[in-house]
C-alpha positions as CSV (number, residue, x, y, z in Angstrom):
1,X,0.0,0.0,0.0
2,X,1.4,3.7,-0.8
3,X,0.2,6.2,1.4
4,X,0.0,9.8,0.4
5,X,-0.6,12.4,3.1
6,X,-2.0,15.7,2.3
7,X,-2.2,18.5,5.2
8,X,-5.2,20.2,4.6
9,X,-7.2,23.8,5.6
10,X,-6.1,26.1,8.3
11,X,-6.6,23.1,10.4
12,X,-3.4,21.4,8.9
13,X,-5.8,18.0,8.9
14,X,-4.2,14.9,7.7
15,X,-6.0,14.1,4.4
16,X,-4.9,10.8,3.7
17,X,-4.8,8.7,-0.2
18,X,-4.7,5.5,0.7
19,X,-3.1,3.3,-2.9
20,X,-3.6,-0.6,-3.4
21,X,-0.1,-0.8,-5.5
22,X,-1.3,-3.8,-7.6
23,X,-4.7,-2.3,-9.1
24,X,-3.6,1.9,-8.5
25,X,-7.2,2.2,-6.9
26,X,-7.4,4.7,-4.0
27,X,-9.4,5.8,-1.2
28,X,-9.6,9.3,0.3
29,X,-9.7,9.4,3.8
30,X,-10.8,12.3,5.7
31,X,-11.2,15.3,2.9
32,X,-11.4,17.8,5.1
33,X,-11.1,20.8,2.7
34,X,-9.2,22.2,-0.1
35,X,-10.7,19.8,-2.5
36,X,-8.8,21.1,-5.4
37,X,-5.5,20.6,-4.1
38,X,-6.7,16.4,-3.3
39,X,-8.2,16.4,-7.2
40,X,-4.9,17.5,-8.6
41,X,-2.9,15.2,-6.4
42,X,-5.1,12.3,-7.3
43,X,-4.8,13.2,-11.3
44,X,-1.0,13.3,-10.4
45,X,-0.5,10.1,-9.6
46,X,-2.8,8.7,-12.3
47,X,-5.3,7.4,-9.6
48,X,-8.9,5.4,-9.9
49,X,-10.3,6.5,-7.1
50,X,-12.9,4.0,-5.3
51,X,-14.5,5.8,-2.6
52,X,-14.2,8.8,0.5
53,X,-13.9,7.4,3.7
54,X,-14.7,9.3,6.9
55,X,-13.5,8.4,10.5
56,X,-15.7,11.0,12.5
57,X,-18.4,14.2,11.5
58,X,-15.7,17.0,12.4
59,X,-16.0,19.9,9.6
60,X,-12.4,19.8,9.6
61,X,-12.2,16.0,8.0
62,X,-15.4,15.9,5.9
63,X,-15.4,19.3,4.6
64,X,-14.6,18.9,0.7
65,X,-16.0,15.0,1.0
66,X,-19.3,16.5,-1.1
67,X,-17.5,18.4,-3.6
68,X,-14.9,15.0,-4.1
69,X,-17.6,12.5,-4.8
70,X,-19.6,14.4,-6.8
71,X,-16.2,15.6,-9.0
72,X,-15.8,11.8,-9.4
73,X,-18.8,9.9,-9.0
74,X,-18.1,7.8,-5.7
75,X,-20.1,7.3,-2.5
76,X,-18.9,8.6,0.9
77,X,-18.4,5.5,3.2
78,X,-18.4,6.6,7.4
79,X,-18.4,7.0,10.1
80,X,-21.0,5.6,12.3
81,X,-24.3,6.6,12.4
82,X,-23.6,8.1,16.1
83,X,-22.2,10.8,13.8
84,X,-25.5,12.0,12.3
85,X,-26.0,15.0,14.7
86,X,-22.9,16.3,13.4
87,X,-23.4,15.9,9.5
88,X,-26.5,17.8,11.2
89,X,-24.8,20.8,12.3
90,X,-22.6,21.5,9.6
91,X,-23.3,24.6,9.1
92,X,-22.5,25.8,12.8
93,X,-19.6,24.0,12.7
94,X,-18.7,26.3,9.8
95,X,-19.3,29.3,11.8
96,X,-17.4,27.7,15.2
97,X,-14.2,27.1,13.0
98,X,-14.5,30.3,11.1
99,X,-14.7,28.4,7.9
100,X,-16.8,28.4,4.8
101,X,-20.5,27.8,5.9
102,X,-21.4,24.1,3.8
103,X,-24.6,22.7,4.2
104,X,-25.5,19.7,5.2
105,X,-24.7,16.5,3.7
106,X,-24.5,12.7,5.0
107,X,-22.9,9.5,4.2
108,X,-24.0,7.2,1.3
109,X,-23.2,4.4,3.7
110,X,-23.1,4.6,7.7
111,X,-20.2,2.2,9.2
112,X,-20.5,-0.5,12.2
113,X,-18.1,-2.5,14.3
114,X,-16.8,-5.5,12.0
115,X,-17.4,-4.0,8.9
116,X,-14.6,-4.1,5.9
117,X,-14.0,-1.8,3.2
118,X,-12.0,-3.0,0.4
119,X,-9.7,-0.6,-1.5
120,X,-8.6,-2.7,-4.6
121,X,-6.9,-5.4,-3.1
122,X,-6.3,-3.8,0.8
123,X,-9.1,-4.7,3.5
124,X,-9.5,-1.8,6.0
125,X,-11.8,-3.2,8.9
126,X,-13.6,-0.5,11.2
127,X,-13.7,-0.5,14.5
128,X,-16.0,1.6,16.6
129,X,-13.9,3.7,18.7
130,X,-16.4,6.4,20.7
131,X,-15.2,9.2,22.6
132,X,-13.6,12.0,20.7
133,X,-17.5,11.9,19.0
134,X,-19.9,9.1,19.8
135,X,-19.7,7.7,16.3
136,X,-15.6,8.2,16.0
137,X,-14.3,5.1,13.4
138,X,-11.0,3.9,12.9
139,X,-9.8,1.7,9.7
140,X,-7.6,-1.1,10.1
141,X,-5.5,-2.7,7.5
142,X,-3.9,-5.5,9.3
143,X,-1.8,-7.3,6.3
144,X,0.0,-3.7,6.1
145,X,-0.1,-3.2,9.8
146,X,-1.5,0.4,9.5
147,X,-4.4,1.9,11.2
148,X,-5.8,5.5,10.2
149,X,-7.2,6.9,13.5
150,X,-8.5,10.3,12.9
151,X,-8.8,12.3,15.7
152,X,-9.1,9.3,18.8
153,X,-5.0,9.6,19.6
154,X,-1.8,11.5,19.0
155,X,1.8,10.8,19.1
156,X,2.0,11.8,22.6
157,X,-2.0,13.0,23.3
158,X,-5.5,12.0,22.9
159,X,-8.5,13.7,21.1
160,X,-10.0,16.3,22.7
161,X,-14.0,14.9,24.7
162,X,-15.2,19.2,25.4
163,X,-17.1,18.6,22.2
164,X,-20.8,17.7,22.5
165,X,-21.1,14.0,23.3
166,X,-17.3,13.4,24.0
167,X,-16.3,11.3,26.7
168,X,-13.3,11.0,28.2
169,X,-13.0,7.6,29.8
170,X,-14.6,6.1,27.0
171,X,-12.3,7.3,24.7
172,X,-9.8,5.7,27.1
173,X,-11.3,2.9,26.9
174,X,-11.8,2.4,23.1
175,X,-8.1,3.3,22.5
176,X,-6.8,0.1,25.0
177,X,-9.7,-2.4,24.0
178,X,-9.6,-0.9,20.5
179,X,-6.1,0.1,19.1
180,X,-3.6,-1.0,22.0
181,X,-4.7,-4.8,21.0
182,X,-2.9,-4.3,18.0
183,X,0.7,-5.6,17.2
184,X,3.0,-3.0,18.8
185,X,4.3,-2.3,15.4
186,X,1.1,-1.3,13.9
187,X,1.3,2.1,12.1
188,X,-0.9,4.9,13.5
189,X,-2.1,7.7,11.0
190,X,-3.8,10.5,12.8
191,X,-5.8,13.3,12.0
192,X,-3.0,15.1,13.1
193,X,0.3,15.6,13.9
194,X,2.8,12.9,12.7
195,X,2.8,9.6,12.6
196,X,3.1,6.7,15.4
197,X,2.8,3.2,16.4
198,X,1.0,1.1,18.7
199,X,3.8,0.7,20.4
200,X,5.6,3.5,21.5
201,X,1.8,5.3,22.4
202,X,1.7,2.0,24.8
203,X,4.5,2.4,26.8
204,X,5.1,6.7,26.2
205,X,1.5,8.2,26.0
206,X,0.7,9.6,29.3
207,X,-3.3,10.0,28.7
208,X,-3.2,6.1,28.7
209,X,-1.1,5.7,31.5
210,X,-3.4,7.5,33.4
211,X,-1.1,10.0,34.3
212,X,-2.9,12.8,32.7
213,X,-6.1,13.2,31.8
């Protein structure tokens, strides 16, 4: 799998093109703006792209998810439907960031625990990980040993639970039953921020250890 990472919006939001190397079909993950700068990206690399997958209803990660799958005719896959009040509020989530009001749009396909999106040949399983939002996702591609995370942890920190319907011990406790169940190697691709692994947020990330937070 190639992995292209795109910082997007004022946010500096990890837009992520995931590739399958042996078919060149890709999935978007989190568009959360700046759709013009993913499209030329995508027409860079010569991509067929499959489908838009969204981890959580944040403006700042679905923001240009609209514009993208109507540009190239795909459906928009996530999060879970504990994410609805969200798509919802769109537009006063526009005004709370200071960005470009959007109305409201929603998923073509709402996401559950044990569910598999396939990406050419590359199997990304969800897992429900609640907390950060109620309906948070993550996508796990176990034969690469990656998981894309969105906003549920950090190198070093965990998603903010101020929002409306965070929790903060749940999110807790979907990142140990969730992610920290996963090889130690296991990549971690967060909303953002750079990169990790399962294994050094196990034994360095002081919101798990309990010592903060």
């Amino acid at each position: 799998m190639d992995i292209i990472t795109l910082p997007v919006t004022a946010f500096s939001q990890n837009c992520r093109i995931l590739i399958c190397k042996t078919t060149r079909q890709a999935a978007i993950v989190d568009p959360g703006g700046d759709a013009d700068k993913i499209i030329a990206e995508l027409a860079r690399h010569n991509l067929e792209l499959q489908c838009i997958l969204l981890t959580h209803g944040h403006l700042d990660h679905v923001g240009a998810a609209k514009k993208l799958a109507e540009e190239f005719k795909v459906k928009i896959i996530g999060p879970h439907e504990g994410e609805r009040f969200w798509f919802d509020a769109l537009p006063m989530q526009a005004k709370m960031f200071g960005l470009k009001v959007i109305e409201p749009f929603y998923p073509d396909v709402w996401l559950k625990e044990g569910d598999v999106c396939n990406v050419g040949n590359l199997k990304f399983a969800v897992r429900h990980c609640p907390g950060h939002t109620p309906g948070h996702i993550v996508f796990y591609e176990q034969s690469q040993q990656v998981v894309l995370v969105g906003d549920v942890i950090f190198k070093g920190s965990v998603g903010r639970t101020d929002f409306p319907k965070g929790d903060a011990k749940q999110l807790v406790n979907s990142i140990k039953t969730k992610l920290l169940t996963m090889p130690d190697e296991t990549r971690i691709l967060s909303g953002h921020g750079p990169d990790t692994s399962v294994g050094i947020e196990r034994i360095s990330n002081p919101f798990i250890s309990g010592k903060f937070g």
